[in-house]
N, C-alpha and C positions, 0 to 999 in steps of 0.2 A: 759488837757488830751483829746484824741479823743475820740470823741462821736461818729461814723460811722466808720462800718467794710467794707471794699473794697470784693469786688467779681467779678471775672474778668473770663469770659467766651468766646468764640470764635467767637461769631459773635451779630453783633445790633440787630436783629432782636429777639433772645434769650435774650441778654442783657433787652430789652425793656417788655419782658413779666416777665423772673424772676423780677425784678426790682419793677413790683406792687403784685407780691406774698411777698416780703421779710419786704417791707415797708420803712418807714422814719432812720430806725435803718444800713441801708443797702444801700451805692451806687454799682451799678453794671455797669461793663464797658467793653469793647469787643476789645480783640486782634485782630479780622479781622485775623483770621487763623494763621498760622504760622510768627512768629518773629525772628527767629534765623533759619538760615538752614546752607548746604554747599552751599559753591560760584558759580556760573553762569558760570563765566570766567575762570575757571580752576578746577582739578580733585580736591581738597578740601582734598586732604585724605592724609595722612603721612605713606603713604607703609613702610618706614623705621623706622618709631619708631611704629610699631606694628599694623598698619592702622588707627591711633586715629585721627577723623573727625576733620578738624578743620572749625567750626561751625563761622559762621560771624552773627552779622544783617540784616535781608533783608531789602536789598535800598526801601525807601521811607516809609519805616516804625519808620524812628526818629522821629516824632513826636507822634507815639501812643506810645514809649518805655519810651520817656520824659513826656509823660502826666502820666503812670500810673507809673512813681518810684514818682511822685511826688504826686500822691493819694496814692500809695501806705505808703510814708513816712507821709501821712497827718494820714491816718487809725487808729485805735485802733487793728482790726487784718485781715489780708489779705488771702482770700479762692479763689484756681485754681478751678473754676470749669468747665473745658473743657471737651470736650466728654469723656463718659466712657470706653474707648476702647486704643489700644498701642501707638493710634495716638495724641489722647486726652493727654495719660499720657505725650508724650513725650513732646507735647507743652506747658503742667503746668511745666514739667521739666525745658525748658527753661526760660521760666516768671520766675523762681523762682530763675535760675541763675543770670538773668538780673536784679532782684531786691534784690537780697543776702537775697534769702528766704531759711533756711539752710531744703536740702528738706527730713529729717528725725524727723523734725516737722509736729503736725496736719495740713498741712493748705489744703489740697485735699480734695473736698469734688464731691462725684460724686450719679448719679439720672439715672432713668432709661425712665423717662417720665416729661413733665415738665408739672405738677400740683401745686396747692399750697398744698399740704399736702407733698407730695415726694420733695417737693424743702425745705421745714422747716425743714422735719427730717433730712434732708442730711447734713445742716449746722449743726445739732447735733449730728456732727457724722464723725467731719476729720478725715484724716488720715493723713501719712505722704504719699510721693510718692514712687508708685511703682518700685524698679529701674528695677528690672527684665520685666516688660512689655516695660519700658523705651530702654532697650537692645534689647526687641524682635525688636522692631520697629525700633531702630539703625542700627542693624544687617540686616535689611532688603533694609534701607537708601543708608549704604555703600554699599551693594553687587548692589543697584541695580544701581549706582551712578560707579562702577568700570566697570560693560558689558554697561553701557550705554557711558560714556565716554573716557574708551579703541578699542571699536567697532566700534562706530558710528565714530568717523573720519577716521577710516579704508575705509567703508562705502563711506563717502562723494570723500576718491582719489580716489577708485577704480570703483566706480558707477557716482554718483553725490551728487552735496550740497543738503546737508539738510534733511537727511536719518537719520537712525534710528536703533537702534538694543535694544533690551530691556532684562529683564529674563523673565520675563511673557510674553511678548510684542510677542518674537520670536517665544515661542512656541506656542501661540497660532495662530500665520500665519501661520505656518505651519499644523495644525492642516485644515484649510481652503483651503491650496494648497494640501494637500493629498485628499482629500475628493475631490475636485477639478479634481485631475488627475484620481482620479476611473471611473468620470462622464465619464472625456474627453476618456478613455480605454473602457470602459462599452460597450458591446456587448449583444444586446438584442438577448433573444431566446423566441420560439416563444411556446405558450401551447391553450389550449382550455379548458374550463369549460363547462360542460352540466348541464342544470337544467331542472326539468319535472313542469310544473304549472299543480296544480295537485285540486279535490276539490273530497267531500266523495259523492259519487253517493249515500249514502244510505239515505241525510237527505234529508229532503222535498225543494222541489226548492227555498222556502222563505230563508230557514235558510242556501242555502247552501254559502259557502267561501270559495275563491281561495287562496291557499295559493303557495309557492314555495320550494320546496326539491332539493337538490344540491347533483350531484353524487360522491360518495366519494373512495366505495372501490369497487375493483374485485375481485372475491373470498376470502374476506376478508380480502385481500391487499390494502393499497392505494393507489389508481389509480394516472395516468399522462398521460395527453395526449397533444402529441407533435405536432401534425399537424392533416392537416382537413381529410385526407387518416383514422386516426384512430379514428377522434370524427365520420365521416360515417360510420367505422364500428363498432362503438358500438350502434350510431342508429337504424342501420337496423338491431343488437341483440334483440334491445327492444321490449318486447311484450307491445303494445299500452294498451291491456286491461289484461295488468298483474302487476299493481301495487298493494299491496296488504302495511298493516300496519302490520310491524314485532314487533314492542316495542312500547311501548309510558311509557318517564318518568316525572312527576310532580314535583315539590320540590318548594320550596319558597328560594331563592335570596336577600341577603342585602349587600348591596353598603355603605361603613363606609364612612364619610368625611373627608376631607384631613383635614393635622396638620396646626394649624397657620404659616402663612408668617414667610421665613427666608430671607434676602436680596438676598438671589439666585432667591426660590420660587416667591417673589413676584417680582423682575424683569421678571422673563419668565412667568408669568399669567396675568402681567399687557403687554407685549409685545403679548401673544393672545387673550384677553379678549380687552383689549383699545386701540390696535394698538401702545402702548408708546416704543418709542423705549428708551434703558436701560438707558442714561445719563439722558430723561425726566424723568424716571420713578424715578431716585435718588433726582431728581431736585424737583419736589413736593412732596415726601413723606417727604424730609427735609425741606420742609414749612410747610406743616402738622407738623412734631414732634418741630418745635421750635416755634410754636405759631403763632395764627390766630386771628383778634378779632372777636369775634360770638354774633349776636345780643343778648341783654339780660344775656350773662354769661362774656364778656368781654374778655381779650385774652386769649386762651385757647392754650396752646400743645396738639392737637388730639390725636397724637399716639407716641407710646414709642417708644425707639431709633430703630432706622432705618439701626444698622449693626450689624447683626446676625446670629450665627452658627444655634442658640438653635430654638426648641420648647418649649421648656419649661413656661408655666404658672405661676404667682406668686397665693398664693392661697386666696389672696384679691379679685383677678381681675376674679379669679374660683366663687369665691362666688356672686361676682355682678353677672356675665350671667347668674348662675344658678338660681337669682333671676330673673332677666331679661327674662329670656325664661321663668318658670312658668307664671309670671304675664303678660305677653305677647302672651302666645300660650297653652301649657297647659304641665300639667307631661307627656305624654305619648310623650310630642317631646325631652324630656331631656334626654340626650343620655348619658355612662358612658366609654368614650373613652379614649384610653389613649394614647399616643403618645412618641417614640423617637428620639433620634438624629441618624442622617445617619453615622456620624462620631462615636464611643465609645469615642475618646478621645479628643471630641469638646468641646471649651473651657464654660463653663454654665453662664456665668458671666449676660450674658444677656437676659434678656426674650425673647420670638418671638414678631413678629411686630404685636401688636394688638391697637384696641381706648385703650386711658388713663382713660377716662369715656365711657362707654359702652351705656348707656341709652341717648349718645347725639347719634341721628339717623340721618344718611344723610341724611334724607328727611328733619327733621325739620330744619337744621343750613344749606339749601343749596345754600339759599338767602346769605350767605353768604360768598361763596366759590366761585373762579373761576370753571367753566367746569372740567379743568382737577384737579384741588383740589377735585373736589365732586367727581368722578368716581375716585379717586384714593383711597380717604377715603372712598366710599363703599363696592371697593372691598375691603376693610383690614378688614372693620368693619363686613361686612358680612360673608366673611371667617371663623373668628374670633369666630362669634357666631353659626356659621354651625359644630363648629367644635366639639362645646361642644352640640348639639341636636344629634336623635337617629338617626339610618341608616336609607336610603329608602328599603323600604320593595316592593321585585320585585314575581310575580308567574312567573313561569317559567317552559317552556312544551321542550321538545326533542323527536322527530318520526323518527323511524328508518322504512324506507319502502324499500320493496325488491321490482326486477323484474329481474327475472330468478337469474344470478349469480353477481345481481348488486346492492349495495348498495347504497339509497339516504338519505338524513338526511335534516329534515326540525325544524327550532327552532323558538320559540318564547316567549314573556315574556308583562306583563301589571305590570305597576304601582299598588300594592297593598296599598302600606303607605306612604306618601312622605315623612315626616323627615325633613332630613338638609337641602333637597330640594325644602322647604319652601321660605328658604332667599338666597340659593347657589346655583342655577344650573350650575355644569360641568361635566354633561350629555353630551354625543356626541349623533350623528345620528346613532350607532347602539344601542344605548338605547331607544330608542323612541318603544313606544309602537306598536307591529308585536306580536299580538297573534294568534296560532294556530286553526282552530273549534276544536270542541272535539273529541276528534279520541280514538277508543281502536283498540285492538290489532285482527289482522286477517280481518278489515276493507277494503273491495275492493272499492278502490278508482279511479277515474274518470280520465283521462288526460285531459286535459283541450288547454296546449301548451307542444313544447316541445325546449328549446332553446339551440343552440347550438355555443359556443362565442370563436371568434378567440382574444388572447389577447396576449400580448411580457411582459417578465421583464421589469423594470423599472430600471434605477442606484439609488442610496442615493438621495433624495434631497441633494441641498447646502444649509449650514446655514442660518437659522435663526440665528436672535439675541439671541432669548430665546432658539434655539437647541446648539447654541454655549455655553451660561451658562451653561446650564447643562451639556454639555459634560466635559467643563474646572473646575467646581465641581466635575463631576465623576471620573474627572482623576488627583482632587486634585493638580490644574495647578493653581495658585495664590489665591486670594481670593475676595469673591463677592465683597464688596468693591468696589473692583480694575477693576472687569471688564469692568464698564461703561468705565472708563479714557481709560484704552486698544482698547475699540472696535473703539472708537473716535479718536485713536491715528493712527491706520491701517487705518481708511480713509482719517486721515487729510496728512499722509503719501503718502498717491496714492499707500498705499501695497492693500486695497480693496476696492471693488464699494457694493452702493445697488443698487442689479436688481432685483421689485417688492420686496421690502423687506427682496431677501434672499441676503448675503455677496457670492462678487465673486474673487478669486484672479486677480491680474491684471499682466502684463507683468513683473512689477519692481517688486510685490510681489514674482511672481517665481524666478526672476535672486535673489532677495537677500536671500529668504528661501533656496536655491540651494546651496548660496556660505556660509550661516550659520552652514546647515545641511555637507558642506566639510569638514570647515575647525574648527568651532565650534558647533560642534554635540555634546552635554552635555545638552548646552543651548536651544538647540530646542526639545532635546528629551524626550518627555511626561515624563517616567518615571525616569529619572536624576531631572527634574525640580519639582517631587511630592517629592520625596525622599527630596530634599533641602527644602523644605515647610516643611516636619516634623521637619528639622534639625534646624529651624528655630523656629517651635514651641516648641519645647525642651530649648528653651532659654528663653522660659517664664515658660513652664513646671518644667523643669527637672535644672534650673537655669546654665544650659552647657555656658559656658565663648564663645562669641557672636562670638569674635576673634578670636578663636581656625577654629571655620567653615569657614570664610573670609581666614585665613592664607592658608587652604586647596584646596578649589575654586581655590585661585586669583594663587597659582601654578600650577595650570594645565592652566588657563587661561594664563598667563605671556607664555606659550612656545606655544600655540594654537596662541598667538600674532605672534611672531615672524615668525613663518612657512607660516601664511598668508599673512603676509606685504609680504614674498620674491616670494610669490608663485603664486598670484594671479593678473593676470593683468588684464587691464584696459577696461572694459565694456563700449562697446558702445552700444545706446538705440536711437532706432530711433525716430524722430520728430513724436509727430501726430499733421495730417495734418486737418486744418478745410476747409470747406468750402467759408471763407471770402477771397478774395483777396486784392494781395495790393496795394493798388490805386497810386504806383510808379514804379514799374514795371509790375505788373500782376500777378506774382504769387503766390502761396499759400501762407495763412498765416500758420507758424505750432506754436503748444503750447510748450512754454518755461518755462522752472523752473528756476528762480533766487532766490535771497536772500530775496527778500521780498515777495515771494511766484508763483504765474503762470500769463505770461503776452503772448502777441502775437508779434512774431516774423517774418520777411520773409524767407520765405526757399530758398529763391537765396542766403542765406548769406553767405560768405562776401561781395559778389560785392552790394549786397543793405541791407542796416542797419536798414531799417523803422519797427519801432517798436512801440507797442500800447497796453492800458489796456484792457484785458478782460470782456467785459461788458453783462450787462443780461435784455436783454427788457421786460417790461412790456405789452402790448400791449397797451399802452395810447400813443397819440400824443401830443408834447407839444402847448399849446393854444396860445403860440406866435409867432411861428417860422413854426408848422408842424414837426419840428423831431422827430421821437422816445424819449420818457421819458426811462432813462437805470437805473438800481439801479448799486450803487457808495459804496464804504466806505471810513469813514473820516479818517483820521491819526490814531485816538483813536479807529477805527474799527468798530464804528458805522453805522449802512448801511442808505442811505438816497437814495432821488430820484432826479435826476436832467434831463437837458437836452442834448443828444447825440451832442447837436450843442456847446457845450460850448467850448472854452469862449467867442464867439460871443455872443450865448443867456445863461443868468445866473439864468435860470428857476428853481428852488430849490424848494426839498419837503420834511418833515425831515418825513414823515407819508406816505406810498403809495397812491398813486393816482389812480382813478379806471375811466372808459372812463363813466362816468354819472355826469352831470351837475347840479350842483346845482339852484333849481327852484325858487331862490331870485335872485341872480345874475348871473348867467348864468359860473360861474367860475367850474376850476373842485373841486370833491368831492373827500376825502381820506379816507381810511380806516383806522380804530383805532380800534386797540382791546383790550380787559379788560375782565370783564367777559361773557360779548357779543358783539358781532359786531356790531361797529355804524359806521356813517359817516359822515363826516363832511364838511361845506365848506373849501377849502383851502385860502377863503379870510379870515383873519384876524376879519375885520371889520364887514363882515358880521355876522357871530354868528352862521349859518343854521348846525342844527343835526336832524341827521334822525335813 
């Protein structure tokens, strides 16, 4: 009989931390992500017998599908425990296809955070598998698998190879090219602000303080002023020594703290707080939540799962902070806050993103975390316990001062109590402490200056990464999840660039947004593509047949096909041109898109064919030749450093090279990164770090 039950999880790195919470009773082993998908080289989907996916093996995954039916057949009992969410379920679905695990058996066991308490109770406590979340995520598969591989070779005759069209994908280019086009239309007009620096002539010279009043209304209208003809003549209205104090109102101010991380939220906080942009920011928070080892506690899962509608709190994890914060700061910072979902009918299954254990403080475990591991776990951890302390407590002053028929208004406010702003500051700069003197009313006040500011509207900014989540959340356009993959896909695309961190559309981005929004306008159009998200949540909700919405889609799409293929021709897009020439005729070199992604071509072509890789110099020279050191990638896409002279000189560096010599042997030094930056000889032999 077997003495060991199997537990088969998604990836090693999980595998290896559950694995010393479970013990000697328990092997655990790792799918390495999905096993079973649709096919690569063809649509995969059977439109004629009712769209039913037809699901293969992913190439090069027979040997992890032969290892685990033969653990599995070894086992005494076999537990999926892939992530808790419709992606998770559908991948235990598959496993359990592949090893005739009948899936209305307990074998699914799913955790919210990987601890060894939450990982123990979980195995006591299968279930069968979910099919309805299994269907949400199917139904997602196929739709998104039918506009991807009915589109996109549309795409590739009519544009060029290797384009792209997505459901989410599409509409959120366009959402970038609109915003885009307001810039590029944007007609600034032109206004003026007047403000009086003003201070109380009645206090004593010690005490007195300049403060600033900004003019608001005319005859108790509010004012606008259009050009400099009307800020002169409301100037020369003003009587210099007739400011006088009409109100003054006092009240006290409190500032609540924000809800715990949802995978939206903390991508757009960790994109203005750390500069991460959204694929990094997913990228360590899932090293975070699947286990770290921490000196003295061993491997630990920092933080609970990392894709999240909810705020919602488990009320274990209520009671630790509440501990936490008393024994740490006192009651009066213990705040009774409560918080909801942005959505009513968001799904609760999962907590917010908070630590697993509360009382491990980024300070003390940071010796043990890379750079961006520790500022990603702070700010969750800190959040987290800001959220559950009291408001800051603000005073805060308003002066209404007249002069003749003219209104000015001056504000200000001081930190009374800090609060959550102990551990949280997201405080901006009109938060900062601008307290007013003490002013009552009838107070004739002093002019001190008097400013008068010629200033134009501004357009939109262009997205941000974290202005684009939010907006693709607020318009209920895919799900956060999904956004990192999307933003990564638009650039890897050439649909957008980053310029200073905001997203810009590009040339290809508008030709193919243009010919989306012609000829499939459904797909691009925010509110078609929100409405499809609910109809898709309804399939885990409301248990609606996955099929029934696919059948409806794929006919409106099937004749949006056809219209487009006869109607739309053939896009040409001009070379850009670089600056290199060609050292066989002279002329420009321009940038070429082929199949294995952008190379350098001549622009005399055809009569000259000289062609060459794209390369990116470092500034190092190589130490045997003198030529430029260029970064290369290998087959496998790994980027390395070599020499621009090759294959003459076969100067190779698998680690950047930096123009400082190593002061043993005079060879160059490389750079290596880990948790901090070192450097190394790149001799071998030598040994020299610095």
């Amino acid at each position: 009989m077997a003495d060991k039950n199997l537990v088969i999880v998604e990836s090693p790195s999980k595998a290896k931390t559950i694995g010393k919470f479970l013990g000697s009773k328990y092997k655990v082993v790792a799918s390495v992500g999905h096993i079973r998908d649709l096919p690569k080289s063809k649509l995969g989907i059977n439109i004629e017998n009712n769209f039913e996916p037809e699901y293969i093996s992913i190439r090069g995954k027979g040997d992890i599908i032969k290892a685990m039916k033969k653990e599995a057949k070894d086992a005494g009992k076999v537990y999926l425990a892939t992530d808790p969410d419709r992606e998770g379920e559908a991948i235990s679905w598959h496993i359990a296809y592949l090893l005739g695990i009948d899936e209305k058996e307990p074998c699914r066991i799913v955790f919210n955070e990987i601890t060894k308490g939450a990982i123990q109770n979980a195995v006591k406590k299968p279930r069968a598998i979910d099919k309805k979340l299994v269907d949400a995520q199917q139904a997602r598969r196929v739709l998104d698998r039918l506009v991807g591989y009915k589109i996109s070779p549309l795409l590739w005759r009519k544009i060029r190879r290797g384009l792209s069209a997505g459901r989410v994908q599409s509409a959120a280019l366009k959402i970038i090219c609109d915003r885009e086009k307001i810039i590029l239309e944007f007609e600034p007009k032109e206004y003026w602000n007047i403000s009086a620096v003003l201070t109380d002539d009645n206090k004593t010279k010690e005490k007195k303080k300049h403060f600033t009043a900004k003019l608001i209304e005319h005859k108790g209208k509010k004012i606008t002023i259009s050009n400099k003809e009307e800020a002169d003549k409301i100037l020369a209205a003003l009587d210099q020594n007739g400011f006088m104090v009409k109100r003054v109102e006092e009240k006290e101010r409190t500032k609540k703290p924000n809800a715990p991380f949802t995978t939206s939220s903390l991508q757009q906080e960790a994109s203005n707080k750390l500069n991460f942009y959204t694929k990094k920011t997913m990228l360590v928070a899932q090293q975070l939540y699947e286990g770290i080892e921490i000196k003295g506690h061993g491997i630990v899962g920092l933080v609970t799962y990392i894709r999240t509608d909810s705020v919602r709190v488990s009320d274990e994890a209520q009671t630790a902070v509440t501990e936490y914060i008393k024994e740490n700061f006192s009651d009066a910072y213990l705040g009774n806050n409560s918080f909801s979902n942005k959505k009513k009918d968001v799904q609760d299954a999962h907590e917010a993103i908070r630590p697993s254990i509360v009382t491990l403080h980024p300070d003390e475990i940071k010796d043990s975390l890379t750079k961006d591991q520790y500022m990603l776990y702070r700010l969750i951890w800190s959040r987290f316990v800001a959220s559950r302390m009291s408001p800051a407590v603000y005073d805060s002053v308003s002066a209404d001062i007249v002069n003749s028929d003219y209104l000015f208004r001056a504000t200000g406010s001081k930190l009374k109590f800090d609060g959550y702003l102990k551990i949280y500051n997201n405080t901006s700069e009109e938060d900062e402490e601008k307290m007013l003197p003490q002013l009552t009313e009838n107070d004739r006040l002093k002019l001190v200056d008097i400013l008068s500011e010629q200033n134009f509207t501004q357009p939109p900014s262009r997205f941000s990464e974290a202005a684009l989540v939010k907006d693709l959340e607020d318009k209920n356009i895919g799900r956060p999840s999904t956004y990192a993959p999307i933003i990564a896909t638009l650039i890897e695309r050439k649909y957008i660039t980053r310029e200073k961190k905001m997203l810009k559309p590009t040339e290809l981005g508008f030709i193919v947004t243009d010919l989306m929004e012609t000829y499939f306008h459904e797909i691009v159009d925010a509110g078609f593509t929100a409405a499809l998200e609910d109809k898709l949540d309804d399939v885990e909700v409301k248990n609606i047949d996955w099929k029934d919405i696919i059948h409806d889609f794929y006919g409106v799409l099937e004749k949006e096909l056809e219209v487009a293929d006869s109607a739309i021709e053939k896009v040409t897009i001009e070379d850009e041109l670089t600056d290199e020439i060609c050292e066989v005729c002279g002329k420009q070199m321009a940038i070429k898109h082929g199949r294995f992604g952008e190379f350098l071509a001549c622009s005399g072509y055809p009569d000259c064919k000289n062609t060459k890789p794209i390369i990116s110099k470092i500034d190092v020279k190589c130490p045997n030749c003198g030529k430029d050191i260029v970064a290369r990638k290998s087959k496998k896409g790994r980027v390395f450093y070599g020499c621009s002279g090759f294959p003459e000189c076969n100067q190779l560096y698998w680690n950047k090279p930096v123009d400082k010599k190593c002061p043993n042997c005079n060879s160059l030094l490389m750079e290596k990164k880990t948790k901090t930056t070192s450097y190394l000889c790149s001799n071998a032999e030598c040994g020299y770090k610095e």
